[in-house]
Backbone bond lengths (Angstrom), bond angles and torsions (degrees), N, CA, C in turn:
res aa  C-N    CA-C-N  psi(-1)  N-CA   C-N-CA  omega(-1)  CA-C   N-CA-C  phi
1 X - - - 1.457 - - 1.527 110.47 -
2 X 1.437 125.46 -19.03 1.228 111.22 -156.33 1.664 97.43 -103.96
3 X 0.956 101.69 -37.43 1.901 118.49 165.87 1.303 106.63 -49.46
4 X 1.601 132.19 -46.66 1.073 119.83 163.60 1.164 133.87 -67.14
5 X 1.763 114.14 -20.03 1.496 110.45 166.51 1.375 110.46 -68.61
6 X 1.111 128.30 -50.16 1.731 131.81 -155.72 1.683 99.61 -72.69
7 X 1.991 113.94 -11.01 1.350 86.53 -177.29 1.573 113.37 -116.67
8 X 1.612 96.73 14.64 1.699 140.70 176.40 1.596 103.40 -70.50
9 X 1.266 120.91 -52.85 1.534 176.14 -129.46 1.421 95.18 -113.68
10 X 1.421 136.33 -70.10 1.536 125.26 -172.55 1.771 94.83 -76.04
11 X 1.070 113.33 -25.26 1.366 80.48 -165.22 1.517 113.47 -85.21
12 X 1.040 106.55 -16.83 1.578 114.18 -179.47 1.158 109.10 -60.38
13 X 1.876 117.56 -21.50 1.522 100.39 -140.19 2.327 75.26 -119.53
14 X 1.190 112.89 -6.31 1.764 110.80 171.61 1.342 94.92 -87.88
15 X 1.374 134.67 -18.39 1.969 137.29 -171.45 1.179 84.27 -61.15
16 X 1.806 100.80 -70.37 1.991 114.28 -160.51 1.805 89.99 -44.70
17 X 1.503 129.99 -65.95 1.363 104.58 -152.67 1.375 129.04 -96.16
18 X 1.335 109.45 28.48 1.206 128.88 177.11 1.460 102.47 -89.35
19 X 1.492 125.30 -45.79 2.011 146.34 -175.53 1.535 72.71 -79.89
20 X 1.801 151.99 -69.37 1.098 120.34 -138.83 1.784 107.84 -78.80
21 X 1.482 115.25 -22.86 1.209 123.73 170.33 1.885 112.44 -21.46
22 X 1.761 78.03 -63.43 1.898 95.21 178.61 0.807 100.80 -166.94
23 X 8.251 122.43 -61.67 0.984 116.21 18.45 1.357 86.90 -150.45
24 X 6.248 152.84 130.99 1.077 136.03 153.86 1.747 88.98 -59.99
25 X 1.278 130.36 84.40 1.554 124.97 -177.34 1.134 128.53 -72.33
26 X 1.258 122.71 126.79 1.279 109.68 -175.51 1.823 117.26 -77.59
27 X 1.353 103.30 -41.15 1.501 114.63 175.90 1.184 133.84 -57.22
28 X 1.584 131.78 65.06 1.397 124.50 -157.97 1.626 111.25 -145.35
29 X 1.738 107.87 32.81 1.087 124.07 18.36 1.440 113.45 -127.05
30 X 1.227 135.36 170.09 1.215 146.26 -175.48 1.491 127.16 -62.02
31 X 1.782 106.36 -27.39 1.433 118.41 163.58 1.037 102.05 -86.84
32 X 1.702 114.56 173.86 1.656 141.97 -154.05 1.510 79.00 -87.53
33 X 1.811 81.93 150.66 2.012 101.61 176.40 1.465 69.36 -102.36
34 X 1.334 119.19 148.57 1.618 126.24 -174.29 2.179 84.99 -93.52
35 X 1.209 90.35 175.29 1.559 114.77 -160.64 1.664 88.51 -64.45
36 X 1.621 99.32 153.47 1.646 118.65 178.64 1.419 107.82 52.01
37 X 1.084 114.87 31.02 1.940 111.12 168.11 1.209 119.37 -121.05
38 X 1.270 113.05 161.55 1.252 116.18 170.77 2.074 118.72 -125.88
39 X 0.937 99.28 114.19 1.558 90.87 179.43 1.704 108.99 -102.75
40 X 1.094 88.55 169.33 1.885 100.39 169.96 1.343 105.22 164.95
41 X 1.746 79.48 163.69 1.759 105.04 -145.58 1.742 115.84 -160.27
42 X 0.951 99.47 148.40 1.872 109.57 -169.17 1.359 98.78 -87.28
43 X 1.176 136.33 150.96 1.882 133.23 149.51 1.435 98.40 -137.38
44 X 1.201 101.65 159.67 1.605 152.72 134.08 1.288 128.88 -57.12
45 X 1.449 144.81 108.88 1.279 128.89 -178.11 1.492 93.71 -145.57
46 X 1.283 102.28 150.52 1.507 121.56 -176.61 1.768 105.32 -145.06
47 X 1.589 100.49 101.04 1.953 87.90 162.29 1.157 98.01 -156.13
48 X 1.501 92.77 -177.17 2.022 108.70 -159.94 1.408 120.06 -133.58
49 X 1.682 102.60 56.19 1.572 103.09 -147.51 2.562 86.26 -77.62
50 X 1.629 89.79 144.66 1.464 97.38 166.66 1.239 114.60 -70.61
51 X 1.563 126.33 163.07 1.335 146.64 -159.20 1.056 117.75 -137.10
52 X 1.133 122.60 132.90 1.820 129.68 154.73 1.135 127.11 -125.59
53 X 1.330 113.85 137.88 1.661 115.79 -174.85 1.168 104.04 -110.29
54 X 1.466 102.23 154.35 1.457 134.68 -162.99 1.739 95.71 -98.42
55 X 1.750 129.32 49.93 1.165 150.47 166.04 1.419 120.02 -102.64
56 X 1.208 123.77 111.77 1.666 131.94 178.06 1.537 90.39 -35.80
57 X 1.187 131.71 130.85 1.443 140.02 149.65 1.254 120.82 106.79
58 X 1.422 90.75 -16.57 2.260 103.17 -168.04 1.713 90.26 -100.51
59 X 1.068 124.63 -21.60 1.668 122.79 -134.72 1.368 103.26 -78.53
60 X 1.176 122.69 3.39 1.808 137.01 162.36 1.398 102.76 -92.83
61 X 1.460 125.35 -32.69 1.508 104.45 -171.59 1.386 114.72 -86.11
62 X 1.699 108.75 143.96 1.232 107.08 169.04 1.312 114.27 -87.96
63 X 1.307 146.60 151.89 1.261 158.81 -177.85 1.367 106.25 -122.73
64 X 1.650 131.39 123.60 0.730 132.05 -170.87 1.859 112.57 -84.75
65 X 0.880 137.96 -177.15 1.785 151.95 -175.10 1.166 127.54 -160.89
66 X 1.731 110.79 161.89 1.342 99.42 -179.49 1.484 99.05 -140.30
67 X 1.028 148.99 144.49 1.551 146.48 -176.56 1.502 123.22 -145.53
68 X 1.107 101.98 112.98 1.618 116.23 -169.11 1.582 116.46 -131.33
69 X 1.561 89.77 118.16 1.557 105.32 -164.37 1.309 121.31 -136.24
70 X 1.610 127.84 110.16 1.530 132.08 166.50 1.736 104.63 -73.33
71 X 1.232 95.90 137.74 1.751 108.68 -176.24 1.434 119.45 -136.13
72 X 1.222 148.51 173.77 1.494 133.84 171.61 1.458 82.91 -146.93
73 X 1.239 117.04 164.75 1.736 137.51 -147.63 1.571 102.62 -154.64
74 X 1.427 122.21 116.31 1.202 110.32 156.24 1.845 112.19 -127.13
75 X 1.459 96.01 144.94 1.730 99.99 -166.89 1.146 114.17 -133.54
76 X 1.165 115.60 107.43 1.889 135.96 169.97 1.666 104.99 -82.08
77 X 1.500 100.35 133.25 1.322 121.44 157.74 1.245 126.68 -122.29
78 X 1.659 116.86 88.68 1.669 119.45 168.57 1.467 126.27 -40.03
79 X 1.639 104.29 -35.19 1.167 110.57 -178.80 1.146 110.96 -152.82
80 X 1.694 129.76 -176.10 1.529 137.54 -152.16 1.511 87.82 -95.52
81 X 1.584 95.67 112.90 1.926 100.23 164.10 1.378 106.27 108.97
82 X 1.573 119.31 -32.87 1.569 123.07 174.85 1.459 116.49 -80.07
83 X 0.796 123.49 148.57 1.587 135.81 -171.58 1.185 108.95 -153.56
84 X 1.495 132.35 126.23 1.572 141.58 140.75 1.183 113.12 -142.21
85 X 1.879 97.25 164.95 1.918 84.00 173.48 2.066 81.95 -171.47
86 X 1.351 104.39 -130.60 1.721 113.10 -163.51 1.554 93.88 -164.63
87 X 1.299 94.28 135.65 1.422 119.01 -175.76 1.839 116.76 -122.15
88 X 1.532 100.85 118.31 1.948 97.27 -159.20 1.400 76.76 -134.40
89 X 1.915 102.46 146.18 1.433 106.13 168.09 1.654 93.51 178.20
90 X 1.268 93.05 -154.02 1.956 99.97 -177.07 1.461 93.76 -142.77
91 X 1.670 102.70 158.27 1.171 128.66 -175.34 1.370 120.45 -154.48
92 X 1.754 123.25 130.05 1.501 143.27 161.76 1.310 145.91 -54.45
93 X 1.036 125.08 48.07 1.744 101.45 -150.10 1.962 107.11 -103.63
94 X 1.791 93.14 126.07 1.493 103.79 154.21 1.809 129.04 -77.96
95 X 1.365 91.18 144.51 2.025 74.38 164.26 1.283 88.85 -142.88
96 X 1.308 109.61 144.35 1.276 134.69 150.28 1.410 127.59 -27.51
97 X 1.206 108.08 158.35 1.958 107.94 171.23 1.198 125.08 -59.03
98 X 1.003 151.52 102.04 1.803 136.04 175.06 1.774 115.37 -42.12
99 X 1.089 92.95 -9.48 2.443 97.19 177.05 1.546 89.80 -176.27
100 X 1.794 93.61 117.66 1.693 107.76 168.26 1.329 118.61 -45.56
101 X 1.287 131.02 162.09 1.169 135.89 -173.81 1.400 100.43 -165.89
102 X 1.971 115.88 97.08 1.149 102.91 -168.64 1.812 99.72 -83.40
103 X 1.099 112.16 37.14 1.562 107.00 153.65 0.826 147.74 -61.31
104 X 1.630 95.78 -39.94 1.692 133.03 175.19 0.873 117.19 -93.72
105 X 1.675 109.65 136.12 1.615 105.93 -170.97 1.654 118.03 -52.54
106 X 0.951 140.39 174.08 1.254 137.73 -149.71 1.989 94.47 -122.37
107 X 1.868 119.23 17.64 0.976 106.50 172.08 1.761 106.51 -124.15
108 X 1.394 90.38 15.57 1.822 97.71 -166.76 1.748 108.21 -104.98
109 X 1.329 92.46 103.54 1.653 102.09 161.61 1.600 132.47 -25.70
110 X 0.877 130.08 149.23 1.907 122.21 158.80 1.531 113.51 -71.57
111 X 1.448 107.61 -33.44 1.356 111.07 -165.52 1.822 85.08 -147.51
112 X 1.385 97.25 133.18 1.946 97.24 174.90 2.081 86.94 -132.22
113 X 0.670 131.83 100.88 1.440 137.83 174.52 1.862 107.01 -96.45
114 X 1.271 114.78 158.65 1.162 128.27 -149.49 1.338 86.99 -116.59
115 X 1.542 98.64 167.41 2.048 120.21 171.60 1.370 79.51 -38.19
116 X 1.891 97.24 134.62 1.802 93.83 131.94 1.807 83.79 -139.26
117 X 1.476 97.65 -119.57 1.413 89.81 -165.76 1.387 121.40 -141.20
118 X 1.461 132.97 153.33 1.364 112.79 -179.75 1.401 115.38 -131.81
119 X 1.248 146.15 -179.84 1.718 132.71 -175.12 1.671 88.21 -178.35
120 X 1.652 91.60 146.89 1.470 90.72 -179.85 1.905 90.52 -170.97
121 X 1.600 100.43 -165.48 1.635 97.24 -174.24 1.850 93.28 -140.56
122 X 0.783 107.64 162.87 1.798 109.93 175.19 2.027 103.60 -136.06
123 X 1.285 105.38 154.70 1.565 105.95 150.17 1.082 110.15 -169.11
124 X 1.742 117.65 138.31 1.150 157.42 170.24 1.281 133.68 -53.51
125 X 1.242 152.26 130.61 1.532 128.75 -154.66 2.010 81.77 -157.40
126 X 1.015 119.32 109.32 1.632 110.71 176.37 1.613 120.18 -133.17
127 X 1.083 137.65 140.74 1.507 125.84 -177.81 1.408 112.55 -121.21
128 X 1.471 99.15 146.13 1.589 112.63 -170.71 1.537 105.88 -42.74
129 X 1.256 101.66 151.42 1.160 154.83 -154.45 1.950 99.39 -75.78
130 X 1.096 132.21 93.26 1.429 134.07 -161.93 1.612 108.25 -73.63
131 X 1.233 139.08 118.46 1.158 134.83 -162.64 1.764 122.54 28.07
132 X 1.474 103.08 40.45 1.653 131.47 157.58 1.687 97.47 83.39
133 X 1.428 121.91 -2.58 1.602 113.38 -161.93 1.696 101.18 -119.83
134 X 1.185 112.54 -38.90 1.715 119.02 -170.60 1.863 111.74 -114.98
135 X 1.316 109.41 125.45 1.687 121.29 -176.58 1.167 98.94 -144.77
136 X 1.419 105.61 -166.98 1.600 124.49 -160.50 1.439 108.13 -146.47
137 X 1.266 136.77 152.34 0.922 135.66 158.91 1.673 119.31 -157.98
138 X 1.699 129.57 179.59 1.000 155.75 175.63 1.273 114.48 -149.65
139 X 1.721 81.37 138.57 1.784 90.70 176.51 1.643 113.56 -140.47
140 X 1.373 132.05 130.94 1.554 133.35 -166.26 1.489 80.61 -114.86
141 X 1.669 99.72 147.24 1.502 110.41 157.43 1.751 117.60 -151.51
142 X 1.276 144.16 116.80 0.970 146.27 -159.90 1.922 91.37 -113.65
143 X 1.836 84.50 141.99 1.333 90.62 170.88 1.841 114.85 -144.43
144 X 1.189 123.24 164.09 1.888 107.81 175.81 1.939 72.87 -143.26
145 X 1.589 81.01 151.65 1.379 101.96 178.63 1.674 110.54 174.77
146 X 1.199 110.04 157.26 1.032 132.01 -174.92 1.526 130.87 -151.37
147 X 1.210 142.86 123.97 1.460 163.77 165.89 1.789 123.16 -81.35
148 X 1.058 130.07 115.98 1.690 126.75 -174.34 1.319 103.93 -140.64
149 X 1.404 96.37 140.75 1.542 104.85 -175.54 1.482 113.43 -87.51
150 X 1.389 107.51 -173.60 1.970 98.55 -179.01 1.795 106.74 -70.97
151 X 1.087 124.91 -32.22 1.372 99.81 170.36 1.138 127.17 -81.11
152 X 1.165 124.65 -13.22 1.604 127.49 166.98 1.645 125.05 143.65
153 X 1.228 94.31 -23.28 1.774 127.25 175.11 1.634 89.11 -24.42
154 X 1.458 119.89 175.19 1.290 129.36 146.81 1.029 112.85 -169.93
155 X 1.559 120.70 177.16 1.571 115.22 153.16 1.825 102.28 -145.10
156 X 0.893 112.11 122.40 1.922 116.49 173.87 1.497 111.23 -136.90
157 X 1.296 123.41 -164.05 1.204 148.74 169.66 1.539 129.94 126.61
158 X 1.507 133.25 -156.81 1.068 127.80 -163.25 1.192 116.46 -81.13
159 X 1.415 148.84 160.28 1.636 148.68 -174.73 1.339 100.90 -143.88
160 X 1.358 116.68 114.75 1.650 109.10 153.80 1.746 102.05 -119.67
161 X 1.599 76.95 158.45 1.476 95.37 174.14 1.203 132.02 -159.29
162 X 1.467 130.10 133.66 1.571 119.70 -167.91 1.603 109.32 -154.05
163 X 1.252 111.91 142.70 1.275 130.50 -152.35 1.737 87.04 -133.89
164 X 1.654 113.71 149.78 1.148 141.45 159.08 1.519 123.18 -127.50
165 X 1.140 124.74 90.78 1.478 100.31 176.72 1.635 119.02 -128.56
166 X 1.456 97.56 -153.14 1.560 101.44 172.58 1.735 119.35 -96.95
167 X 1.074 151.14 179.33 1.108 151.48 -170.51 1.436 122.94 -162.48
168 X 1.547 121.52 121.51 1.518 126.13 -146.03 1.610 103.04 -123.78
169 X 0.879 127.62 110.85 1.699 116.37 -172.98 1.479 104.10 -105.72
170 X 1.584 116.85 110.88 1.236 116.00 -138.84 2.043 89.43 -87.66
171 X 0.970 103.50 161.77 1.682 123.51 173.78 1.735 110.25 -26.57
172 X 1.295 136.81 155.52 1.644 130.68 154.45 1.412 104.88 45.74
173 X 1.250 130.17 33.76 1.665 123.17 158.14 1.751 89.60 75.20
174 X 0.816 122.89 90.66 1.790 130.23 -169.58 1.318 99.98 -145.81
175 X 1.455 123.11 -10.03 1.516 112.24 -178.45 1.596 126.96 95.38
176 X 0.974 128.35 150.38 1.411 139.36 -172.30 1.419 119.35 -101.97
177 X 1.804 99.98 124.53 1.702 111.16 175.97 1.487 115.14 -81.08
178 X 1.175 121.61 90.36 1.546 81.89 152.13 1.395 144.61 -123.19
179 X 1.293 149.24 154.01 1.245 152.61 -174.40 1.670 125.62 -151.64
180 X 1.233 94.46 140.66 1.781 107.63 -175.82 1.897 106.50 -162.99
181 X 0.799 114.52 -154.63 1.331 151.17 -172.97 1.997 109.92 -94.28
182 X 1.566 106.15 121.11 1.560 112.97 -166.01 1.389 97.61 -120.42
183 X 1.608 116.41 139.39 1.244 124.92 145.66 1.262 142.88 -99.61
184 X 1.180 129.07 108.16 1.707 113.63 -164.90 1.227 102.49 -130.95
185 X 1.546 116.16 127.27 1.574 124.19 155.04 1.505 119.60 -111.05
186 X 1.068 117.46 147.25 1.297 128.31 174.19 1.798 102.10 -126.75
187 X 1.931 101.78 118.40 1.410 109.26 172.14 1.291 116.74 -97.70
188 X 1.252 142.46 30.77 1.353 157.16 -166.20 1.493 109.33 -31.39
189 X 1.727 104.98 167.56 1.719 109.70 169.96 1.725 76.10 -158.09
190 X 1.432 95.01 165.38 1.591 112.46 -168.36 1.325 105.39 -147.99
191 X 1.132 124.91 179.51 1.643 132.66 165.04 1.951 104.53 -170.23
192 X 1.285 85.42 74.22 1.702 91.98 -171.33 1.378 89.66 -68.14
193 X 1.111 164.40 -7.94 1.485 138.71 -173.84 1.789 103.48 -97.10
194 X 1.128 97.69 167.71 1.753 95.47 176.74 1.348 117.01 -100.30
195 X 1.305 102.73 -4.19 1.602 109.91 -161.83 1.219 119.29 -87.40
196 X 1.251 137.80 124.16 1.596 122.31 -144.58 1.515 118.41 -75.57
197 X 1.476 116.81 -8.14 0.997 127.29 162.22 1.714 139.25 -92.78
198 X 1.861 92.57 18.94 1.477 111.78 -168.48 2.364 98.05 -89.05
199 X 1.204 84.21 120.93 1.671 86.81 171.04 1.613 119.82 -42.60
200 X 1.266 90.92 153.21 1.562 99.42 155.76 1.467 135.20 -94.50
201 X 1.159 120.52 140.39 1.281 108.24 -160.47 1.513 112.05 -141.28
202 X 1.404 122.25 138.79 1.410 128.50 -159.68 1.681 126.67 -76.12
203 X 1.325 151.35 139.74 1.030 127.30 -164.23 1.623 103.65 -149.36
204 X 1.283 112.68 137.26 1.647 102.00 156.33 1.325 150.10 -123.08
205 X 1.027 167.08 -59.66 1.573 152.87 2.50 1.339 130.35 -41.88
206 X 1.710 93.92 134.27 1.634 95.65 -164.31 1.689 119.34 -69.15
207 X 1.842 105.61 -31.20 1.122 106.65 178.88 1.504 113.52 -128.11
208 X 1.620 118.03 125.91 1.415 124.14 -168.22 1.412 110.52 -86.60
209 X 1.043 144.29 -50.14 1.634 144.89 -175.88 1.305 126.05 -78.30
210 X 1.386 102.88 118.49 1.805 112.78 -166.80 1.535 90.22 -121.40
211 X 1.593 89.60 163.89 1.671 117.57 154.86 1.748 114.61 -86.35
212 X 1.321 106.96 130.16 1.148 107.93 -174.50 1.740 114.17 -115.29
213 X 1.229 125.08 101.13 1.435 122.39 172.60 1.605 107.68 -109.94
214 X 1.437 114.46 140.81 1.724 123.61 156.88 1.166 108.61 -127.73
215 X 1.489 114.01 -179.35 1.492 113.73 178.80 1.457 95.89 -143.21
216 X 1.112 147.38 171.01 1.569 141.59 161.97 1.714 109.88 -158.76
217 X 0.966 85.50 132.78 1.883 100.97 175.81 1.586 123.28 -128.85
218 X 0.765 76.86 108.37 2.383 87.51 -179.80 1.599 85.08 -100.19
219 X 1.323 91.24 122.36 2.477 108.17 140.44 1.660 92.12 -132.57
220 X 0.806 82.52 135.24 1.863 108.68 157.26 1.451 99.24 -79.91
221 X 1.367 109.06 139.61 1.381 128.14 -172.75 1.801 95.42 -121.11
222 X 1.470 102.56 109.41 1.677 111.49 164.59 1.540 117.21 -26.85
223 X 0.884 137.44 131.07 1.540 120.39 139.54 1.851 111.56 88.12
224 X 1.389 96.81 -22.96 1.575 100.85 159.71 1.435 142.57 -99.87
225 X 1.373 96.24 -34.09 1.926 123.51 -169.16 1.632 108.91 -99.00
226 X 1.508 104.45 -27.96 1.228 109.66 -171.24 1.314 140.58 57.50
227 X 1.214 115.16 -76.58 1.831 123.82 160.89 1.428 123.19 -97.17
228 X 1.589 89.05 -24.37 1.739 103.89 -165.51 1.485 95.57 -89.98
229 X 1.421 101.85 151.43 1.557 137.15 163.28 1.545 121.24 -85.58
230 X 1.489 122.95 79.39 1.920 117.09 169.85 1.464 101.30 -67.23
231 X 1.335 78.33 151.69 1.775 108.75 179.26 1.377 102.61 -148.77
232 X 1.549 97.68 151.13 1.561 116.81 169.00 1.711 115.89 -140.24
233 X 1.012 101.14 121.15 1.795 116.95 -169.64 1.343 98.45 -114.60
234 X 1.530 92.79 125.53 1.724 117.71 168.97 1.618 102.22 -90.11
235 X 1.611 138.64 144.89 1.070 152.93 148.03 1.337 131.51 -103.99
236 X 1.520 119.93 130.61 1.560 103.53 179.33 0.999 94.03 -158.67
237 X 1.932 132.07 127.69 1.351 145.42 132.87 1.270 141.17 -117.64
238 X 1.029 115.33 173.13 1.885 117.46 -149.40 1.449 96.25 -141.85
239 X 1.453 123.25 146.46 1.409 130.12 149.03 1.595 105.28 -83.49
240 X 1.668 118.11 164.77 1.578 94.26 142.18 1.524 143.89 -51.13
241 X 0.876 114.95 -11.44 1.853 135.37 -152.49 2.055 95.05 -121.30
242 X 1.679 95.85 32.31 1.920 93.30 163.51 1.151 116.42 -65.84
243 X 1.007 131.80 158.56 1.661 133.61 -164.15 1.700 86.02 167.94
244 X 2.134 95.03 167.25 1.556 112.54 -156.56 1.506 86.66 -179.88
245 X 1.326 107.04 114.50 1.605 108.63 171.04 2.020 92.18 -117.53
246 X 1.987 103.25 -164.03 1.337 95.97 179.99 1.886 95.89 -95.21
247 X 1.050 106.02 -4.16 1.472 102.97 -168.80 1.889 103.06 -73.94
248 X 1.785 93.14 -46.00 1.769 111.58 -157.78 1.490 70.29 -123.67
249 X 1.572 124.63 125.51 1.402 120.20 160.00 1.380 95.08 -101.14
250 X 1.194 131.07 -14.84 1.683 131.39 -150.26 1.803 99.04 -134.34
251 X 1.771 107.61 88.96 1.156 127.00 167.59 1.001 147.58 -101.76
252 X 1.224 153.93 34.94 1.600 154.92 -157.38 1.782 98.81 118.15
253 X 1.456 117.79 34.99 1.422 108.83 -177.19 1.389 92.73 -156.92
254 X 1.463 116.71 179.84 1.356 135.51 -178.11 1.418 113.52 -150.14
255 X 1.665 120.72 174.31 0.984 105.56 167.29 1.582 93.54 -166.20
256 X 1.355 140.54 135.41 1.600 154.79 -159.41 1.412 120.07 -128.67
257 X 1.105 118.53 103.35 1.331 112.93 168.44 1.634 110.68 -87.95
258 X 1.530 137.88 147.04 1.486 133.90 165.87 1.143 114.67 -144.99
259 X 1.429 121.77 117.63 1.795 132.29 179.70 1.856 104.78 -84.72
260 X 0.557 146.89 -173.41 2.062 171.72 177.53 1.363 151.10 94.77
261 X 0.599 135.09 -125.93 2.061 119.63 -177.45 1.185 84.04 -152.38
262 X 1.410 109.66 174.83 1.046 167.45 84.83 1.413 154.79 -8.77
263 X 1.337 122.87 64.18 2.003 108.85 -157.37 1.053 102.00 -50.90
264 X 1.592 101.79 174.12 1.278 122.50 153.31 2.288 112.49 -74.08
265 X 1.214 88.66 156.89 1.572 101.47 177.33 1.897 107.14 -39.82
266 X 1.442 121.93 104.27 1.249 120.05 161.94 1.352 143.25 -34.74
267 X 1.642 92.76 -54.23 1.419 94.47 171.93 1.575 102.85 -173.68
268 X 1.126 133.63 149.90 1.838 136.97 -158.19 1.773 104.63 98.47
269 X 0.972 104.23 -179.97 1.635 138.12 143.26 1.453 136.27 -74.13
270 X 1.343 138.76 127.60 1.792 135.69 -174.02 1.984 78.20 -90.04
271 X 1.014 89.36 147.69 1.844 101.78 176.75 1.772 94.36 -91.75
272 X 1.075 117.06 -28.02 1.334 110.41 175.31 1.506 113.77 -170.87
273 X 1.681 114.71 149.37 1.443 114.51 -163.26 1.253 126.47 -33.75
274 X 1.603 123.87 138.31 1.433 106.05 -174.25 1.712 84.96 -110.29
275 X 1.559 72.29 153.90 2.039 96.37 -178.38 1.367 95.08 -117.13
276 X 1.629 113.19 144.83 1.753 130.52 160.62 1.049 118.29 -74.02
């Protein structure tokens, strides 16, 4: 009991500084929803992937970003190891100046755009568990979304992303590592001007390959959850090119918080106990 508080206890207290930092996630959660379930779950995501525009003269510069997005996740498993579901939520995005100007205060965006919204689908592909502690998995997630400021400006578009890694199921129900190798593109369109006759203009991310780590922990809570399984998944990836100024603290990295359960078995028989 007390191991479960203190590890009840860290996570609450990496949630708080992940939101105090300033968390498209893959970890929500990162292990298999075992067959006939359905899980779902809220996140947090915070990252700062760089930019390039598809502008005669700019199209070398990177422009740094910031993107902040609440999402809710729901995930069906037909079968043992398969996973999909749909991902709906809202999202922020700053960008940076295209050429400093120490004129400007050094906390003011080029573009600061408001909630708008994002929706997308994910699926899971994972394989048993090699003498119950070491597996594998993949995860794809597509997203479209978009952010606009009060005059009308914006910047959105499509996101894919896919991760392969390894998977560690730590000792006494302690939760699951996983980490590998991330892909992320962003096919963007923008209209930074307000003026209704300001073009559109194309954008992408400058750098695609991240490090991908999660962590995930399910306890069943007596007397509250009942059938269902809560979980909480930590997320974190990096390009090579991480960086954090006071303007852009959040550069070539991310970071995800995700709360939700787990059902109980829908409908069949488990052929044998399932473990988290």
């Amino acid at each position: 009991m007390r191991k479960t508080t203190v590890i009840i206890a860290a996570l609450l207290v990496l949630s708080y500084l992940a939101v105090a930092a300033s968390a498209a996630n893959l970890a929500n959660p990162a292990s298999p929803t075992p067959a006939a379930r359905i899980s779902g779950g809220v996140s947090y995501y915070l990252g700062g992937p760089t930019i390039t525009l598809d502008v005669p003269g700019l199209t070398n510069l990177e422009i740094p970003t910031m993107m902040n997005r609440f999402s809710g996740r729901i995930t069906y498993a037909p079968v043992s190891y398969v996973n999909f579901g749909v991902d709906a939520g809202t999202i922020q995005i700053d960008v940076d100046r295209y050429i400093p100007n120490p004129a400007i205060a050094d906390t003011v965006p080029m573009f600061h755009g408001n909630y708008g919204w994002s929706v997308g689908g994910h699926i899971k592909l994972s394989t048993p568990y090699i003498n119950d502690h070491i597996g594998f998995v993949g995860i794809g997630n597509f997203n479209y979304f978009r952010s606009t400021n009060t005059g009308g400006a914006y910047y959105g578009g499509n996101e894919v992303i896919a991760a392969a890694g390894v998977q560690f199921r730590l000792p006494n129900n302690n939760g699951t590592i996983s980490a590998g190798p991330l892909y992320h593109l962003i096919s963007g369109e923008s209209k930074p001007d307000t003026a209704r006759s300001a073009s559109i203009i194309t954008y992408s991310n400058a750098n695609n390959l991240r490090l991908w780590v999660a962590y995930d922990f399910f306890h069943k809570i007596d007397g509250i959850t009942k059938n269902s399984i809560p979980y909480a998944s930590l997320e974190f990836t990096m390009s090579p090119k991480i960086n954090g100024s006071s303007r852009v603290p959040v550069q070539e990295f991310s970071v995800s918080v995700s709360l939700g359960a787990v059902s109980e078995r829908l409908h069949g028989a488990d052929r044998r106990e399932v473990r988290f």
